[in-house]
C-alpha positions as CSV (number, residue, x, y, z in Angstrom):
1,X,130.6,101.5,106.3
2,X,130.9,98.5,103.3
3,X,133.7,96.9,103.0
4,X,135.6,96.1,99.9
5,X,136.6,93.0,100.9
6,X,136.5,90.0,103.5
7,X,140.7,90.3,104.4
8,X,140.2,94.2,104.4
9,X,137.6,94.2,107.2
10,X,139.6,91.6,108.8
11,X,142.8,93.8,109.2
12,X,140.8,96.8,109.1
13,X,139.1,95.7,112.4
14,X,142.6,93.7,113.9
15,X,143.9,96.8,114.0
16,X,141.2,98.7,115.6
17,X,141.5,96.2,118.4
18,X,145.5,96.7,118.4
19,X,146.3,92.8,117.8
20,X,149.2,91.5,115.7
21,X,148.5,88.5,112.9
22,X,150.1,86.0,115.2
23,X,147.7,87.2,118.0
24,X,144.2,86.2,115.3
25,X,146.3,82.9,114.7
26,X,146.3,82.3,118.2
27,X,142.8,82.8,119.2
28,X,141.5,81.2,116.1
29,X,144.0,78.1,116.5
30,X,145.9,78.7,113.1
31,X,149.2,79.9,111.8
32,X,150.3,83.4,111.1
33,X,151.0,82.3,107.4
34,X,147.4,81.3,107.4
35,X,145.6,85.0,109.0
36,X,148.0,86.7,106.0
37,X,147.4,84.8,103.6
38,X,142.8,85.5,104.2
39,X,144.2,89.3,104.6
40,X,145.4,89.2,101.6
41,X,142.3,87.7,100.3
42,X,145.1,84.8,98.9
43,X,142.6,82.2,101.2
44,X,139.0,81.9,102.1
45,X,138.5,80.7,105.2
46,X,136.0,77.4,106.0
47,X,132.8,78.4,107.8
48,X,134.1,76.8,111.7
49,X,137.0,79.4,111.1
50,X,135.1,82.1,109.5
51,X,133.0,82.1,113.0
52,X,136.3,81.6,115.0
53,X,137.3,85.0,113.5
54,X,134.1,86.9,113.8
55,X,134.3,86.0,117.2
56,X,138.0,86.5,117.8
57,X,137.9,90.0,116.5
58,X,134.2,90.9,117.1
59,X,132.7,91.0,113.6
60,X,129.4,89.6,112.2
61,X,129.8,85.8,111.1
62,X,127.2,86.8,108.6
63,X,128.6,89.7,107.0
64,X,132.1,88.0,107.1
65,X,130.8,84.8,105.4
66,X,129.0,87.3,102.5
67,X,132.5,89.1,101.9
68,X,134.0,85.4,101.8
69,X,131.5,84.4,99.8
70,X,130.7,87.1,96.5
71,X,128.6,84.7,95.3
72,X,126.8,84.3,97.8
73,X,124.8,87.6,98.5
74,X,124.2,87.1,94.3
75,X,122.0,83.6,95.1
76,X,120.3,85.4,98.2
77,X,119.0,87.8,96.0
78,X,118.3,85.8,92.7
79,X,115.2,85.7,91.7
80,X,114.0,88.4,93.9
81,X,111.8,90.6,91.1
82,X,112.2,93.9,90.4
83,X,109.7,97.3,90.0
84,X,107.7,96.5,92.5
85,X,106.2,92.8,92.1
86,X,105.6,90.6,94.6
87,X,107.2,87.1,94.8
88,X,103.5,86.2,94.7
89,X,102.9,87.6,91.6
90,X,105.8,86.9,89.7
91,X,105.3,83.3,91.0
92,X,101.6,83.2,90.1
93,X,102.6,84.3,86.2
94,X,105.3,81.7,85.5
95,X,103.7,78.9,83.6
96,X,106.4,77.1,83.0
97,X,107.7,76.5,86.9
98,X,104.0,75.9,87.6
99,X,104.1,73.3,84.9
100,X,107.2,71.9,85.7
101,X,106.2,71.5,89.3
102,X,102.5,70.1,88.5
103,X,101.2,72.3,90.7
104,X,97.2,72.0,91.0
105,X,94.2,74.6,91.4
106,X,94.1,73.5,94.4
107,X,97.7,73.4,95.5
108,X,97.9,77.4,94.0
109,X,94.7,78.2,95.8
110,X,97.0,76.8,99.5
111,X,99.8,78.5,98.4
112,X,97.8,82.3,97.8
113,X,97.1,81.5,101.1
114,X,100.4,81.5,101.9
115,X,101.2,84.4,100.3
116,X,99.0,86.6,102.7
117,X,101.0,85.6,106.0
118,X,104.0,87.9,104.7
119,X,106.5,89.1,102.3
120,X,107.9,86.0,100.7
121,X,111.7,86.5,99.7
122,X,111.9,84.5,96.4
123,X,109.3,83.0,93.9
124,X,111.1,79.5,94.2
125,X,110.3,79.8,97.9
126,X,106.5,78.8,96.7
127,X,108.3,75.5,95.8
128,X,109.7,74.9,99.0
129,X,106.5,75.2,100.6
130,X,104.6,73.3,98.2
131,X,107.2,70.7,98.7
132,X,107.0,70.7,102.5
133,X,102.7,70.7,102.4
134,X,103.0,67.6,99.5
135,X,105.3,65.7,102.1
136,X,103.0,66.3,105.0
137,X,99.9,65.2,103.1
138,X,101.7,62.6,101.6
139,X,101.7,62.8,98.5
């Protein structure tokens, strides 16, 4: 069932479990002022209290934090092509990151490789790797 927002499913699932504001202020070691006010969606909460709640009341931290956080689920998915082309692909095609990244034969030839282990989630992901190999070779 989504969720339209992150103060929704948190008063949506407080009072499935029959517990007042002041009682979520309690267990997560804030004020009442403070639980109404990330109800109301007035507040987002910090990530230590985010978890303090989704433990509180029994709720994913991750699919709190993504409610918390709109923007966040957006830069998850960004750059993750569409119809049907694989990270590896799109990744393989863009000239100019390959470019900007003086990435060699060689270094494209490693990273196919990588490719064939599994589905990679994101086309800048090649750079992360190619990153991580260049610093373990030393380069």
């Amino acid at each position: 069932m989504r969720r339209n927002s992150f103060g929704q499913l948190i008063r949506e699932q407080r009072r499935r479990l029959e517990l007042t504001q002041q009682e979520v202020a309690h267990r997560i070691g804030a004020s009442l002022s403070y639980v109404a006010l990330l109800e109301s969606g007035r507040r987002r909460p910090s990530k230590k209290t985010l978890i303090s709640i989704a433990n509180a009341v029994g709720l994913d931290a991750l699919e709190l934090y993504l409610l918390a956080n709109p923007g966040a689920r957006e830069m998850l998915d960004h750059g993750v092509p569409s119809g049907g082309a694989s990270c590896w692909e799109t990744f393989r095609k863009d000239e100019a990151l390959r470019r900007a990244h003086s990435i060699t034969p060689e270094e494209m030839r490693i990273l196919s490789q990588v490719a064939l282990l599994g589905e990679i989630q994101s086309p800048r992901f090649f750079i992360y790797i190619l990153n991580t190999i260049r610093q373990a070779l030393g380069r």
